[in-house]
C-alpha positions in Angstrom: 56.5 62.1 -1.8 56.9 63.3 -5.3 55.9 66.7 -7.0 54.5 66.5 -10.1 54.4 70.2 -11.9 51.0 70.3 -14.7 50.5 73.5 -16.7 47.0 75.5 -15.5 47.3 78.4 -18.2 49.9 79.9 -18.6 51.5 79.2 -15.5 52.2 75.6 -13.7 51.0 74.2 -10.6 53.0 72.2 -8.4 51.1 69.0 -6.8 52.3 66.7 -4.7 51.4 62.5 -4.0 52.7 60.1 -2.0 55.1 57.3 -4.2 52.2 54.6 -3.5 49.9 56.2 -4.6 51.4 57.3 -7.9 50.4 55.1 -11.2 53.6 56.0 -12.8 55.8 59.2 -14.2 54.0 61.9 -15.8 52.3 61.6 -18.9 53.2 64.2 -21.2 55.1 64.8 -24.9 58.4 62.8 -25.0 61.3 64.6 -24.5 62.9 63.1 -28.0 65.7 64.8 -29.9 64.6 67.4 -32.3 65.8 67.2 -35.6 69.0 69.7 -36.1 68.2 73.0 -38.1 66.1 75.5 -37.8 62.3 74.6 -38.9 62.6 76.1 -42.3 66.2 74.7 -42.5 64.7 71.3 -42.0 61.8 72.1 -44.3 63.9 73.2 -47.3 66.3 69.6 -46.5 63.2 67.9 -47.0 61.8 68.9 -49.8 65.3 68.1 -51.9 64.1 64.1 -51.2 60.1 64.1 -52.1 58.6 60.8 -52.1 56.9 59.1 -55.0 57.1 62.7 -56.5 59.1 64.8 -58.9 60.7 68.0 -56.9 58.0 70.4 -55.9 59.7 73.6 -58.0 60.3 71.2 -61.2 56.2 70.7 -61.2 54.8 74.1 -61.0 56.0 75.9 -64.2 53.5 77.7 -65.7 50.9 76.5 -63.7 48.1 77.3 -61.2 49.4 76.1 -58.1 47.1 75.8 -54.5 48.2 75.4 -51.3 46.6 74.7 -48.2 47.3 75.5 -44.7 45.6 74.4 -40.8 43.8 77.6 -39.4 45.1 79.2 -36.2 43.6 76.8 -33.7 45.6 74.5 -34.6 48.7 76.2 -33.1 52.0 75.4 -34.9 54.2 76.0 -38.2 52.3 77.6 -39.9 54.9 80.5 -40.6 57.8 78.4 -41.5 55.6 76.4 -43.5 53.4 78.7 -45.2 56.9 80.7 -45.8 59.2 77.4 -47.2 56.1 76.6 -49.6 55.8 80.1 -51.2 59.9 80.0 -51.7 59.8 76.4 -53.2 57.1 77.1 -55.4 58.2 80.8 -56.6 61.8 79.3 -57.9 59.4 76.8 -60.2 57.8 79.9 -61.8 54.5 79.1 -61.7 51.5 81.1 -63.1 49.8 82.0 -60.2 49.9 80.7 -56.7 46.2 80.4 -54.4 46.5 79.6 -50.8 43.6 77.9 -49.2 43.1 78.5 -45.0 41.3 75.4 -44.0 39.1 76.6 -41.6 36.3 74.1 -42.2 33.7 75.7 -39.7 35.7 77.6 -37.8 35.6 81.6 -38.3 38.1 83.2 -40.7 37.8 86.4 -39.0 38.8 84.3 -35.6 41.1 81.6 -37.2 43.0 83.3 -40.1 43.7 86.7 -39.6 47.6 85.8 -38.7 47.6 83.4 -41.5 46.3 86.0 -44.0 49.3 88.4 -43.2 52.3 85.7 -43.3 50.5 85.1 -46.7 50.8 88.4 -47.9 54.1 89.2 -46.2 55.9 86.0 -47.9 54.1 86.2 -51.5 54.3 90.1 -51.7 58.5 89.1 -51.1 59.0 86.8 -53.7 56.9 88.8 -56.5 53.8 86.5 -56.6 50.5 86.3 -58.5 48.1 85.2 -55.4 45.0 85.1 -54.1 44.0 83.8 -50.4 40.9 81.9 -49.9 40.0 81.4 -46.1 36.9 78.9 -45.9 33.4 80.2 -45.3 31.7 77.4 -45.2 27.9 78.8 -45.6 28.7 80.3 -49.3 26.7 78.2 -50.9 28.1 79.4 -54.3 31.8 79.1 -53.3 31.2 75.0 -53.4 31.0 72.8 -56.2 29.7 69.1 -55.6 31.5 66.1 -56.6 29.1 63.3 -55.1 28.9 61.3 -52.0 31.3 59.0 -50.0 30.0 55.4 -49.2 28.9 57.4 -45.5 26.4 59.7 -47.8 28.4 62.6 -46.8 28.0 65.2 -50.0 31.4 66.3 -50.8 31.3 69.8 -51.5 34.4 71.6 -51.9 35.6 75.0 -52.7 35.5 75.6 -56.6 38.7 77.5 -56.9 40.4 74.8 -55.1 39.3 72.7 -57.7 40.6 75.1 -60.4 44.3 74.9 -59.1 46.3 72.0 -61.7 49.1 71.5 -59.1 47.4 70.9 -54.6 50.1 71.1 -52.2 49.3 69.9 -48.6 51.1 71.8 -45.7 50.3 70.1 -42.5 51.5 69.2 -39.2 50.1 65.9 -37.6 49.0 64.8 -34.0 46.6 63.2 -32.8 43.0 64.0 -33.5 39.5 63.3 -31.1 37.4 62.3 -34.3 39.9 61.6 -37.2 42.1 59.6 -35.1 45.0 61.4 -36.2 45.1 64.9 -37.8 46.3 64.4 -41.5 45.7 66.0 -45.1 42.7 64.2 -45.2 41.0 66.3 -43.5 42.4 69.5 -45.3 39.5 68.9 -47.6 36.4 67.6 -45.3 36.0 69.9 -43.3 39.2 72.1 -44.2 37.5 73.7 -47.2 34.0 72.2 -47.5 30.5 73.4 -47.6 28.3 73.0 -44.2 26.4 70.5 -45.4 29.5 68.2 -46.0 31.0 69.1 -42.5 27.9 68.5 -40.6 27.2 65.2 -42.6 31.0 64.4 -41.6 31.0 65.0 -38.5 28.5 63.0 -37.5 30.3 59.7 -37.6 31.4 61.2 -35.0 28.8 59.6 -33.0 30.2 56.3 -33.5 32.2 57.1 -30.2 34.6 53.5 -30.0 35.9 54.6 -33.7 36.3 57.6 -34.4 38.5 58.5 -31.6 42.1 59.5 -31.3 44.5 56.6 -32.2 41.8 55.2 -35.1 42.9 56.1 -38.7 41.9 55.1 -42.4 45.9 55.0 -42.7 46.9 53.0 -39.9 49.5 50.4 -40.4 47.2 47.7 -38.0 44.5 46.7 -39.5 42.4 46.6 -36.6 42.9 50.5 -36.1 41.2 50.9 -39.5 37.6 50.9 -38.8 37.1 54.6 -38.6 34.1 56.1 -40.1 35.2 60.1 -39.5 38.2 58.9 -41.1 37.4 56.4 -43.8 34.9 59.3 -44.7 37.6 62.2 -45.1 39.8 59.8 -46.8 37.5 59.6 -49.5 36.6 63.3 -49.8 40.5 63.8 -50.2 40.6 60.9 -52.8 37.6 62.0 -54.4 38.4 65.7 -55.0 41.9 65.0 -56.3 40.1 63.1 -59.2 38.7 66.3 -61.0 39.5 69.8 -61.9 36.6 72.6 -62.7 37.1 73.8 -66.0 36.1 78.2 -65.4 35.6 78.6 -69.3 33.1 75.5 -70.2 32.1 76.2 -66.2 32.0 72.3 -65.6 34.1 69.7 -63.6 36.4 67.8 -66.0 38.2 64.3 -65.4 41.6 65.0 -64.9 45.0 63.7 -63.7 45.8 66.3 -60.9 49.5 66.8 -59.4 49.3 66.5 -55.5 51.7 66.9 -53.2 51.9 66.9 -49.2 54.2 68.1 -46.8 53.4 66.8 -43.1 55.3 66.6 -39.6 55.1 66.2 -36.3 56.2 69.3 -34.3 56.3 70.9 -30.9 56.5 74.3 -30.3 59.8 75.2 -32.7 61.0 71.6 -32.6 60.1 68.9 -35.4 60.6 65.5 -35.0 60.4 63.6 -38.0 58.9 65.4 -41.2 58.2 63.6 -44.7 57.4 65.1 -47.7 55.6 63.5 -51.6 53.0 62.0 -52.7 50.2 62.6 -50.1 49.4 58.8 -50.0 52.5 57.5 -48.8 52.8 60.5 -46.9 49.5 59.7 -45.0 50.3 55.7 -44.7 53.9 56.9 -42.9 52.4 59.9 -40.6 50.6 57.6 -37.9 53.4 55.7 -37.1 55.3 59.0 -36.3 52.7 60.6 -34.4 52.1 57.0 -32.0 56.2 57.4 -31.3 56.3 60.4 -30.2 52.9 61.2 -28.6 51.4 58.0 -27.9 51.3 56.0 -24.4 49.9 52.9 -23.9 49.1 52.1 -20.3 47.1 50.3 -17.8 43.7 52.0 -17.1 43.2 53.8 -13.2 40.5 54.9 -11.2 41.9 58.3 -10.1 43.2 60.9 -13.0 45.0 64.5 -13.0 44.8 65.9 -16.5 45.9 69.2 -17.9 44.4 70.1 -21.7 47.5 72.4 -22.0 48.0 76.4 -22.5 46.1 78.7 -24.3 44.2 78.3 -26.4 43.2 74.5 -25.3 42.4 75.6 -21.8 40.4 78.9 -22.6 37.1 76.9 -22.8 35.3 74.2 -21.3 35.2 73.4 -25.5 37.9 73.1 -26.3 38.7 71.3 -23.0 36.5 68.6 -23.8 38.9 67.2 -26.3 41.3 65.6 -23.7 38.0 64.1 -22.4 38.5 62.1 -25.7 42.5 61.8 -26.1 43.3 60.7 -23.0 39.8 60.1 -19.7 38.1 58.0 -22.3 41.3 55.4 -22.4 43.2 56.4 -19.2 39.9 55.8 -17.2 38.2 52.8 -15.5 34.4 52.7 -15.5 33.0 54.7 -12.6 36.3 56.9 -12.4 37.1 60.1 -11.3 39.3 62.7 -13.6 40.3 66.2 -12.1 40.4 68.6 -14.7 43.1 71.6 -14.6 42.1 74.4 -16.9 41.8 78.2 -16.4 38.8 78.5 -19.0 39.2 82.4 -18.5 38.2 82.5 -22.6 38.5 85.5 -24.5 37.8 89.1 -22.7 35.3 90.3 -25.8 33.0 87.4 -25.4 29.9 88.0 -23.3 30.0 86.8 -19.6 27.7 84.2 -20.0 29.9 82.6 -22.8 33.1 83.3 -21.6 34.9 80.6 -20.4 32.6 78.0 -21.4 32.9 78.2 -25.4 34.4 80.1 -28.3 31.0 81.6 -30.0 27.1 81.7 -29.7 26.6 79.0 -31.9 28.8 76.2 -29.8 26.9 77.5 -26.7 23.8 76.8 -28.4 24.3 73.6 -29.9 27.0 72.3 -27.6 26.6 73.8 -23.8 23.4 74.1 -23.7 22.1 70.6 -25.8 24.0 69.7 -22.9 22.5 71.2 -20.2 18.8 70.2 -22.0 19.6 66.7 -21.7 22.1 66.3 -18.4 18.9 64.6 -16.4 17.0 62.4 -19.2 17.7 59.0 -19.9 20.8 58.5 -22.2 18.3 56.6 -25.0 16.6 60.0 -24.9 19.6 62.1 -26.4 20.3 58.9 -28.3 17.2 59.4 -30.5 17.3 63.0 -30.8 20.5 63.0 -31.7 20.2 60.7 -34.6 17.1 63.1 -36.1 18.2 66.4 -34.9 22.2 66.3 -35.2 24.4 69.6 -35.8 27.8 70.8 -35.9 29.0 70.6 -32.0 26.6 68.4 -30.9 29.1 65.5 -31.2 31.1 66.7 -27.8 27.6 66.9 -26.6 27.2 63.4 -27.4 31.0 62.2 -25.7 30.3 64.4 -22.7 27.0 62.4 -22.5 28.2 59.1 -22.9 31.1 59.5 -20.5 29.1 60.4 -17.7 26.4 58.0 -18.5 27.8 55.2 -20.0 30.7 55.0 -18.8 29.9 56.4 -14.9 32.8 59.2 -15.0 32.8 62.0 -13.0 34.6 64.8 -14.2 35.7 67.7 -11.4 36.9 70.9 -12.8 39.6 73.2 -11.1 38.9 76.4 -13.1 37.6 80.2 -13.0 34.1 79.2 -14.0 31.5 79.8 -11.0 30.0 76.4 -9.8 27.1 76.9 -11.0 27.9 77.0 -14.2 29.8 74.0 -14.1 27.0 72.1 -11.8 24.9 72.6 -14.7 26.6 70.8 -17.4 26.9 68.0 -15.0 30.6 68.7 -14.2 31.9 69.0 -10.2 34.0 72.3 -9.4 37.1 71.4 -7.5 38.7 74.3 -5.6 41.9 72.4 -4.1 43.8 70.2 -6.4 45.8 69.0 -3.4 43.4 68.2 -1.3 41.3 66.4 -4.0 44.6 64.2 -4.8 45.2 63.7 -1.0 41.8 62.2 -0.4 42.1 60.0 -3.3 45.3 59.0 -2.1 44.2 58.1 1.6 41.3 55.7 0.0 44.2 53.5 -1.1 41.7 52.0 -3.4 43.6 53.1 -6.7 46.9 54.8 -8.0 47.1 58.2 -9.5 47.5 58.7 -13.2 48.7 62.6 -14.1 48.6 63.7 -17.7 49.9 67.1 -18.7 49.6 68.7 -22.5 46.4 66.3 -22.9 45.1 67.8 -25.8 48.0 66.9 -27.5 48.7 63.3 -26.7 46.7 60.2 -26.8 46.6 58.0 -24.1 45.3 54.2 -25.0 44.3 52.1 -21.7 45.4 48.2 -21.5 
């Protein structure tokens, strides 16, 4: 008998199966050695060896100079980052510094408010000119238009991004459910686009066997190319670096711009490899990193335990889903069965009939209830509307959908939710996690696969 412990929360649960019945260790991030250092130690260390790039502070003399950070939900470096950039750059003496919050769609008021005040805090320190620019993505006159990708998607970003003579990227990369892998890319599309561009975006998500986690425009196999969220935001990036916006003639002008990215993949306080440069190379280098250290390759079961992780991945059937996509879509035989482990207690200010389910009305519009509307038609129904009809969230409508139609998984759900809320989005409340694994166990018709931290890994079936 082993005990396997998976995080529910901000606690851990302790479950146990019998040896046979086990598919394998736990799945969750590799215990690798960090690098040594501090994260701003190891931040500073890299930006003395830039690739394809002069130094960072010997570019910025004199000139406007924009950063660009993830927003809170992504939970990370943002501190250490935000605070190494702001030093680096401040030494060059530029003219003024702008710091972009890539929000996309998100809500600034949610999803920057820390951000805003390590901004001020670090700039304010080191005597800056700034200005911070969180994204509001339905200011129509904050957006400038600079054409379309080959996917139609209008690429509309922010104007006084495009004012800025020297971009710097500060990321951190993992995995990502649509991109494939979250990378400066997608700083622009949706970090600090119009609507119209994020919506037309994100639906490629659609194309469900591609633009999942694993798939990237920058991936060194070929066959991991193909894409279409990716190849999509790759070209917004590409597209945008191509032209600044001249404020006195009040046009976009052809123009050589200086970029330069700083990416890493980090847990918690630790980072294990970190690169810094021209955002290209940068890019091309990042999805090797992210498979070592968060990738697992491994033979596909019917039985699964999966934790999304702590707060804030397990505060909402929402942002639950996304392990649906990272690991139950690869880990998963057809006609499987995945226990869920998540809390979804959400946020105490929401209403009750929100809470727990997803982050704002909108999602529980678009999302929950798109979901609900279309739980008992026939899968070519949703198919059609969603082609004529699609919005922002409807795309985890569309992967709930396929999973439990297409593919035949049944999804139970050890949670806080009442069952009849879960019952209605076609999901089975589970109310013993042991005795759910001990029954699958006895059927001796499949292993057990456990996956803990599942919205931060990626799990590809053989």
């Amino acid at each position: 008998m082993t005990t396997l412990e998976l995080t529910y929360g901000k606690e851990k649960i302790g479950l146990k199966v019998e040896d046979g019945s086990l598919a394998g260790p736990l799945i969750k991030p590799k215990v690798c050695d960090a690098l040594p250092g501090t994260p701003c130690e190891i931040i500073r260390g890299c930006f003395l060896k830039p690739k394809g790039r002069p130094k960072l502070s010997a570019s910025v003399k004199g000139e406007r100079v924009g950063i660009i950070v993830n927003d809170e939900l992504r939970v990370g470096l943002q501190e250490p980052i935000i605070s190494c950039l702001l030093a680096e750059i401040a030494s060059g003496q530029p003219k003024e510094v702008y710091v972009f919050i890539a929000t996309g769609s998100h809500h600034p008021e949610l999803y920057a408010r820390q951000i805003t005040a390590w901004i001020k805090q670090y700039a304010e320190e080191l005597q800056l000119n700034y200005k911070i620019f969180p994204n509001y993505c339905d200011r129509a006159d904050d957006f400038i238009l600079l054409g379309e990708t080959t996917y139609h998607t209008p690429v509309l970003v922010q104007r006084n991004w495009l004012t800025c003579t020297v971009r710097v990227h500060g990321h951190e990369a993992k995995y990502h459910y649509m991109n494939g892998y979250s990378c400066m890319d997608k700083h622009i599309v949706p970090g600090i686009a119009a609507h119209a561009s994020i919506q037309a975006n994100h639906k490629l998500a659609l194309h469900h066997h591609d633009s999942i986690a694993g798939k990237n425009a920058w991936h060194r196999e070929i066959y991991r190319q193909s894409n279409p969220f990716s190849q999509d935001t790759k070209q917004a990036r590409k597209m945008s670096e191509r032209y600044i916006y001249d404020e006195k003639a009040g046009k976009l002008m052809d123009a050589e711009v200086l970029t330069f990215g700083l990416d890493m993949v980090s847990l918690k306080d630790k980072i294990f490899w970190i690169d810094c440069g021209d955002p290209d190379i940068v890019c091309a280098d990042v999805t090797a990193a992210v498979d070592k250290y968060l990738g697992f390759e491994v033979p596909k079961t019917k039985y699964l335990v999966i934790s999304p992780g702590g707060p804030p991945t397990c505060d909402t059937l929402y942002y639950v889903q996304n392990c649906f996509d990272m690991v139950i879509k690869g880990a998963l035989k057809e006609n499987g069965e995945a226990l869920v482990l998540a809390p979804c207690g959400g946020r105490p200010e929401m209403p009750e009939n929100i809470r727990g389910i997803c982050p704002d009305q909108e999602s529980m519009e678009l999302f929950w209830e798109t979901l609900v509307r279309f739980l008992d038609k026939p899968l070519e129904d949703w198919l059609q509307f969603v082609d004529k009809n699609f919005k922002l969230f409807m795309w985890k409508t569309d992967r709930v959908l396929k999973l439990f139609k297409d593919s035949g998984i049944k999804i139970y759900v050890y949670s806080q939710l009442p069952d009849e809320v879960l019952l209605k989005g076609g999901f089975i409340p589970e109310h013993d996690p042991q005795k759910w694994i001990d029954e699958r166990s006895g059927r001796g018709d499949s292993k057990i696969r456990f996956v803990d931290d599942g919205n931060k890994l990626c799990v590809l079936g053989k």
